[in-house]
PDB file of N, CA, C, O and CB in Angstrom:
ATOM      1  N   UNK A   1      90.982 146.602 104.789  1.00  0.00           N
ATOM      2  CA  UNK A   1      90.772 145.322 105.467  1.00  0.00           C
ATOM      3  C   UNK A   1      89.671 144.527 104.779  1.00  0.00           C
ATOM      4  O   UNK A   1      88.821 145.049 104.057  1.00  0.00           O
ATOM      5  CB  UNK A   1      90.421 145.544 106.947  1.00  0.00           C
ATOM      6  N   UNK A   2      89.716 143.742 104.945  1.00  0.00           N
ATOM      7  CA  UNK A   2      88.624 142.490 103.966  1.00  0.00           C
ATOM      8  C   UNK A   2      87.389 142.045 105.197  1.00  0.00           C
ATOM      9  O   UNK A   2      87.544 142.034 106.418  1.00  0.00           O
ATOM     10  CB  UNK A   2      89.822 140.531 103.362  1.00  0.00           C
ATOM     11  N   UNK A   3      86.601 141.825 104.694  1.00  0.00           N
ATOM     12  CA  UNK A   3      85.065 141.651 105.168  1.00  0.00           C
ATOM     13  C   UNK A   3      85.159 140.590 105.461  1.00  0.00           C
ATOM     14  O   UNK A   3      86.169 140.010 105.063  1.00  0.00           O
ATOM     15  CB  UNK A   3      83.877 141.837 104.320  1.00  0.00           C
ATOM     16  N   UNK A   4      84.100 139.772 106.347  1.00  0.00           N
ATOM     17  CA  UNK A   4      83.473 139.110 106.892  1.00  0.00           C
ATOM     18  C   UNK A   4      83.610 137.592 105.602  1.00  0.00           C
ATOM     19  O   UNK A   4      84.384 136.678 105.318  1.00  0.00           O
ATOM     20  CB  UNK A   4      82.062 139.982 107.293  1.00  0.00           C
ATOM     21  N   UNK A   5      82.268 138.168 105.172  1.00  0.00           N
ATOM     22  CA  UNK A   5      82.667 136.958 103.786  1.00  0.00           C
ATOM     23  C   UNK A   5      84.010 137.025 102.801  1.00  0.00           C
ATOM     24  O   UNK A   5      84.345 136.060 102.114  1.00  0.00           O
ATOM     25  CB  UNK A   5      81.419 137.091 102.567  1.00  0.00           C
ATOM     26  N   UNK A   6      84.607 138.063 102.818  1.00  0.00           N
ATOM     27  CA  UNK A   6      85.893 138.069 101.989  1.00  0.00           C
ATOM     28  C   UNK A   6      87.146 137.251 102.357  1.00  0.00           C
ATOM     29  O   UNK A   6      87.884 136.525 101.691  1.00  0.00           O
ATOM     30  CB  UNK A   6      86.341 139.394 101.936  1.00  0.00           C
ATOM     31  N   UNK A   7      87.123 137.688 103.877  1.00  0.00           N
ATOM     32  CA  UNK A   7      88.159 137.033 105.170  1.00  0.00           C
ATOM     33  C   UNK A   7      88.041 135.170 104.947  1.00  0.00           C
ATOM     34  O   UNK A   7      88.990 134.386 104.948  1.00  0.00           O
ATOM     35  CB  UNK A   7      87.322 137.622 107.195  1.00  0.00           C
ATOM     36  N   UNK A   8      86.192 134.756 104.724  1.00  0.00           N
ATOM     37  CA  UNK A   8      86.429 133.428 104.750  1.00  0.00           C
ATOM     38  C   UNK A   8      86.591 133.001 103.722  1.00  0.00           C
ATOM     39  O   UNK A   8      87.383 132.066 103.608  1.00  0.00           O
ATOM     40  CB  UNK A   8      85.674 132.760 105.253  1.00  0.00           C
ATOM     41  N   UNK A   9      85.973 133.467 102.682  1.00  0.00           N
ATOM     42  CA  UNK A   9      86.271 132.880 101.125  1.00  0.00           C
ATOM     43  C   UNK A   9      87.724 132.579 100.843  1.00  0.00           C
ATOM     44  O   UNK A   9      88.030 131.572 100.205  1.00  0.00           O
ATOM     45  CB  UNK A   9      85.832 133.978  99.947  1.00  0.00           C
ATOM     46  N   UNK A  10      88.769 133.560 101.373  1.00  0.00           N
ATOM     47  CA  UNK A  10      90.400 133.284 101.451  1.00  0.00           C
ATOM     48  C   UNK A  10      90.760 132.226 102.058  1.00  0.00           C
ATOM     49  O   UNK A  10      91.732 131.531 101.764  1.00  0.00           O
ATOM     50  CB  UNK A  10      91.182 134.261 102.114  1.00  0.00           C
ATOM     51  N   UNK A  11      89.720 131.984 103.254  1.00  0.00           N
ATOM     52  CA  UNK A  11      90.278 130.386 103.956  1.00  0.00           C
ATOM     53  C   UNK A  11      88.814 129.893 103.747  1.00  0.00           C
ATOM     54  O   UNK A  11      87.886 130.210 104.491  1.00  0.00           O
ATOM     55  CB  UNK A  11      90.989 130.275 105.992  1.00  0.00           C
ATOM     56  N   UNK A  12      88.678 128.879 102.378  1.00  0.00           N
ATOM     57  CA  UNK A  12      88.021 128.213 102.744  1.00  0.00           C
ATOM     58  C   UNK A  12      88.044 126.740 103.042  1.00  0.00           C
ATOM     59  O   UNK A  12      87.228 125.865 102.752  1.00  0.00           O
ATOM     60  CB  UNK A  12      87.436 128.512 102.217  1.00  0.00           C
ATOM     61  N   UNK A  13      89.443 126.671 103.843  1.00  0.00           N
ATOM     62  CA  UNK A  13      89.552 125.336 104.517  1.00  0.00           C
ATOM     63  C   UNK A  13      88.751 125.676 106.008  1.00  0.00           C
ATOM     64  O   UNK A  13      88.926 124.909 106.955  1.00  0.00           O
ATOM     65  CB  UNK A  13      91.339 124.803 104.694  1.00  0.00           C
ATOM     66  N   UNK A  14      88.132 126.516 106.102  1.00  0.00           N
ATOM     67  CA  UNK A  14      87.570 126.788 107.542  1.00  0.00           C
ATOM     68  C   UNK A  14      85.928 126.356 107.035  1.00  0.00           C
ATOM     69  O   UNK A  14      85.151 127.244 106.684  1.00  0.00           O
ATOM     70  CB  UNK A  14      87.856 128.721 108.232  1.00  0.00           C
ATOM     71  N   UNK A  15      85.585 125.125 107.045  1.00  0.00           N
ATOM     72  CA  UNK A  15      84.261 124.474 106.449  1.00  0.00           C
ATOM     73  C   UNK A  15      83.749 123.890 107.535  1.00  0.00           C
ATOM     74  O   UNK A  15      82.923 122.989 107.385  1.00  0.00           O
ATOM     75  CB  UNK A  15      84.400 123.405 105.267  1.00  0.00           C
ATOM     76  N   UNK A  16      84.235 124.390 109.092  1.00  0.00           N
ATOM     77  CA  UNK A  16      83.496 123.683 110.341  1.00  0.00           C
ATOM     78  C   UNK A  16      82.790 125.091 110.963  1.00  0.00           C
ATOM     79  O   UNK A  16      83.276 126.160 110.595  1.00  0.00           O
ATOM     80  CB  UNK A  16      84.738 122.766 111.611  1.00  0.00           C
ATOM     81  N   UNK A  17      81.888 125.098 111.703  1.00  0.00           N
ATOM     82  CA  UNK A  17      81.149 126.000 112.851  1.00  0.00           C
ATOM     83  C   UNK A  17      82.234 126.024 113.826  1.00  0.00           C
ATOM     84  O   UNK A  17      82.640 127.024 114.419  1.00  0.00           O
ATOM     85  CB  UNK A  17      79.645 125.354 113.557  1.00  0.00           C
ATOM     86  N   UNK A  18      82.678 124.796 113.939  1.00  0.00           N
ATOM     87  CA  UNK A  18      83.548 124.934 115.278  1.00  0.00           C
ATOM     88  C   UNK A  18      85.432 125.502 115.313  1.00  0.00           C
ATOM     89  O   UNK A  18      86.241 125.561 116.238  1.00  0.00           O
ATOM     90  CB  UNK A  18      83.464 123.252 115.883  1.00  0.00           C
ATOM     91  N   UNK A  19      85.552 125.894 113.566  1.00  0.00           N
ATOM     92  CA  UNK A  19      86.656 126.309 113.590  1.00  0.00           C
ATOM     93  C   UNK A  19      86.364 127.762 112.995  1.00  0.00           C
ATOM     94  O   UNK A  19      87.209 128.657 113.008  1.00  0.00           O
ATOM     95  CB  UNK A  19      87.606 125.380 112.919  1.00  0.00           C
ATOM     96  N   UNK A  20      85.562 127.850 112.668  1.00  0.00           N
ATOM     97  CA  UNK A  20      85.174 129.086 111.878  1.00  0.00           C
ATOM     98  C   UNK A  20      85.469 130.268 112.432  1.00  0.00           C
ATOM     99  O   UNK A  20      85.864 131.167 111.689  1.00  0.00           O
ATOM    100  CB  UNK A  20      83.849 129.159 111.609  1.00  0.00           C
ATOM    101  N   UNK A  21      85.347 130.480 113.720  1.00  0.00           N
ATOM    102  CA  UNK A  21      85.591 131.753 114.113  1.00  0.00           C
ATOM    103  C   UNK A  21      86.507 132.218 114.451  1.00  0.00           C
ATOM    104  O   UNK A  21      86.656 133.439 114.406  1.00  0.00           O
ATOM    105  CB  UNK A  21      85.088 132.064 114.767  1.00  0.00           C
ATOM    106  N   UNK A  22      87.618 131.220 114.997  1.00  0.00           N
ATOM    107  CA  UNK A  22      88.838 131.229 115.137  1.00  0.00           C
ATOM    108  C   UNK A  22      89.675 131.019 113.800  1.00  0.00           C
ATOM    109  O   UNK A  22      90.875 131.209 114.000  1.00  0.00           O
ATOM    110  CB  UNK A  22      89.067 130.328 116.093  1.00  0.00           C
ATOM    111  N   UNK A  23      89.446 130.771 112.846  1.00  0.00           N
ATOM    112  CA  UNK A  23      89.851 131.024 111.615  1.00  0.00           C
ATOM    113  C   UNK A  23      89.823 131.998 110.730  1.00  0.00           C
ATOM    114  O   UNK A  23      90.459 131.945 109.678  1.00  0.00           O
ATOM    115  CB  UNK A  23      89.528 130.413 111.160  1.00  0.00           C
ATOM    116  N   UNK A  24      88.965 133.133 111.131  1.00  0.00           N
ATOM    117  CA  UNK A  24      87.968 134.178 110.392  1.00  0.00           C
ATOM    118  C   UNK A  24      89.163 135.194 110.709  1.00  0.00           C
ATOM    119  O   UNK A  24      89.777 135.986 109.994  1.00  0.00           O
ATOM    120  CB  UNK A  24      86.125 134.553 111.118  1.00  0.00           C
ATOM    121  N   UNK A  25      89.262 134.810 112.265  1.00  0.00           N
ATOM    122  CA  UNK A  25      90.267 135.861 112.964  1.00  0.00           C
ATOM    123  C   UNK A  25      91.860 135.969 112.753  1.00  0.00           C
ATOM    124  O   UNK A  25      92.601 136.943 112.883  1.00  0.00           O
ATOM    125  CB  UNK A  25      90.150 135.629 114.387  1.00  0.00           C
ATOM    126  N   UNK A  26      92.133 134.651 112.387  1.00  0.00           N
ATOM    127  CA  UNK A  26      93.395 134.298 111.309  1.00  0.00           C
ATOM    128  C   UNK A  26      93.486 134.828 110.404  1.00  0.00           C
ATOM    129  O   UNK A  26      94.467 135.569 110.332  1.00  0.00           O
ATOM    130  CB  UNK A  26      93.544 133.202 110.777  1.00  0.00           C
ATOM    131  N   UNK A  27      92.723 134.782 109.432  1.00  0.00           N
ATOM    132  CA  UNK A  27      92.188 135.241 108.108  1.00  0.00           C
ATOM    133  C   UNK A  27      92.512 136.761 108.057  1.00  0.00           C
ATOM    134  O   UNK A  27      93.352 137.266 107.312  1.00  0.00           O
ATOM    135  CB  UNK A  27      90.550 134.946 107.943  1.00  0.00           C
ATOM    136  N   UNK A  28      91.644 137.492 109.049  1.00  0.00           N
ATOM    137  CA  UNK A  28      91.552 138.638 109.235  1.00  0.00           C
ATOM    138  C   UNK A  28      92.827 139.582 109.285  1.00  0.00           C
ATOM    139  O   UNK A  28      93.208 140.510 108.572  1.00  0.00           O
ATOM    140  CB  UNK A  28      90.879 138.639 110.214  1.00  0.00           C
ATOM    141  N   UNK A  29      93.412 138.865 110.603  1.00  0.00           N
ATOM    142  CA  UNK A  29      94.758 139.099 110.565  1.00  0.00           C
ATOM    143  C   UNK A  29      95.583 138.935 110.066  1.00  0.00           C
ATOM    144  O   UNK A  29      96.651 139.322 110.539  1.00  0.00           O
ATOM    145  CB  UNK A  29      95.149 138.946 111.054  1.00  0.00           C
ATOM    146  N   UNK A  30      95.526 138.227 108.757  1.00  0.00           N
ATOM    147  CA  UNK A  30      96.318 137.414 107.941  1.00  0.00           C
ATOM    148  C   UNK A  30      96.951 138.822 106.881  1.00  0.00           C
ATOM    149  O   UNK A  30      98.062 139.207 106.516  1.00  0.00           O
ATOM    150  CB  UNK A  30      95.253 136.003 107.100  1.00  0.00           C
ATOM    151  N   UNK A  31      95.358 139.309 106.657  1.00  0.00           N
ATOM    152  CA  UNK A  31      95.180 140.498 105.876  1.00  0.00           C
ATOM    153  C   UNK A  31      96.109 141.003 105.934  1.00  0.00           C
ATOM    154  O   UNK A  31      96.929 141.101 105.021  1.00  0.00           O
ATOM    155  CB  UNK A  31      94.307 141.317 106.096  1.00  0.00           C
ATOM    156  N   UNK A  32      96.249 141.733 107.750  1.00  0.00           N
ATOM    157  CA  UNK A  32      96.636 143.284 107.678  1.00  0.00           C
ATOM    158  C   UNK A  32      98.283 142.965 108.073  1.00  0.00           C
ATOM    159  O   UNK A  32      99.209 143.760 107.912  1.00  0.00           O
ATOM    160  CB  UNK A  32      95.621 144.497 108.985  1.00  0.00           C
ATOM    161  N   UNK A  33      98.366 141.770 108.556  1.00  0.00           N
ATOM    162  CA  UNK A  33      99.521 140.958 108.962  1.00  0.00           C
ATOM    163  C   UNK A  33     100.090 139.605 108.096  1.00  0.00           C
ATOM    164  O   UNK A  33      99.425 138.618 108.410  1.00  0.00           O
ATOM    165  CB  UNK A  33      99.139 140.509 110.303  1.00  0.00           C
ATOM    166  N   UNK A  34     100.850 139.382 107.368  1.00  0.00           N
ATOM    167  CA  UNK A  34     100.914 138.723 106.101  1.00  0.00           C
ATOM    168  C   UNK A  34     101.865 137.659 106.516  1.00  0.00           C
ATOM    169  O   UNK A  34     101.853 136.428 106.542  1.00  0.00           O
ATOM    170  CB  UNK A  34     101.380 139.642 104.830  1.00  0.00           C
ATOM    171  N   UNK A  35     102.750 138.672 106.852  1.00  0.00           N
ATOM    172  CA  UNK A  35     104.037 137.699 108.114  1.00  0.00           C
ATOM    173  C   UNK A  35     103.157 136.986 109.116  1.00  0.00           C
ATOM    174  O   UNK A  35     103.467 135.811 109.318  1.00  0.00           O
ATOM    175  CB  UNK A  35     105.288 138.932 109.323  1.00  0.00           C
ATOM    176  N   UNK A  36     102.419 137.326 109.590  1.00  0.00           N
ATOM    177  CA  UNK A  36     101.435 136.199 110.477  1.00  0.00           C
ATOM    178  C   UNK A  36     100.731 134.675 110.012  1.00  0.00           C
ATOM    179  O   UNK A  36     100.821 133.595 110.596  1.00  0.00           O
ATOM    180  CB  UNK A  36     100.163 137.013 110.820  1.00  0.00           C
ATOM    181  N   UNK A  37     100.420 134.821 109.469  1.00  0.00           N
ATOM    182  CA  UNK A  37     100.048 133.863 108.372  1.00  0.00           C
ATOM    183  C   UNK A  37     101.215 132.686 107.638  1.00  0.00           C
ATOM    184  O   UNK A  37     101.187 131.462 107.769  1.00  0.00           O
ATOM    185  CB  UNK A  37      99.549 134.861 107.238  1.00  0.00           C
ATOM    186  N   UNK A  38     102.004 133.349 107.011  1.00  0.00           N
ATOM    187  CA  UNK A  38     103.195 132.681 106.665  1.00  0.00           C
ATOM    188  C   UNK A  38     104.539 132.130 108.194  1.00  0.00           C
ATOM    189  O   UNK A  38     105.591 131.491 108.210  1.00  0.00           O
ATOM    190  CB  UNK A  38     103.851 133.931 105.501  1.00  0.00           C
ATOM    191  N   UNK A  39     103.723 132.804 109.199  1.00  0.00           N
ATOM    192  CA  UNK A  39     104.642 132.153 110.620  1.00  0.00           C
ATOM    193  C   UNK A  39     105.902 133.194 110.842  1.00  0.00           C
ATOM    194  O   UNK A  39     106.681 132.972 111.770  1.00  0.00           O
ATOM    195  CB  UNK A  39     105.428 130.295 110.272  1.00  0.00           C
ATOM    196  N   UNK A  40     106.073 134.215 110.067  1.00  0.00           N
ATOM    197  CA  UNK A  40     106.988 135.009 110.157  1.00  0.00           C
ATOM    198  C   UNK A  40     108.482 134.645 109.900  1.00  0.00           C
ATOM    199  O   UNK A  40     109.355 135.506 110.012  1.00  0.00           O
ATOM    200  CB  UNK A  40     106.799 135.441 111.232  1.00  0.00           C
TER     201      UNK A  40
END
């Protein structure tokens, strides 16, 4: 699974505080879930 800073560097269209964390978690999941990301 990818880190904290790894997760955002992949999205770094997430350049707000206020989307950031909910994006991180996208990201995150994006990882381990690929089909998620692409909408399946």
């Amino acid at each position: 699974s990818l880190g904290v800073n790894a997760a955002f560097s992949e999205c770094s269209w997430c350049d707000t505080p206020e989307t950031f964390k909910k994006s991180l978690i996208i990201c995150i999941a994006g990882s381990a879930n690929p089909i998620y990301l692409t909408g399946g």
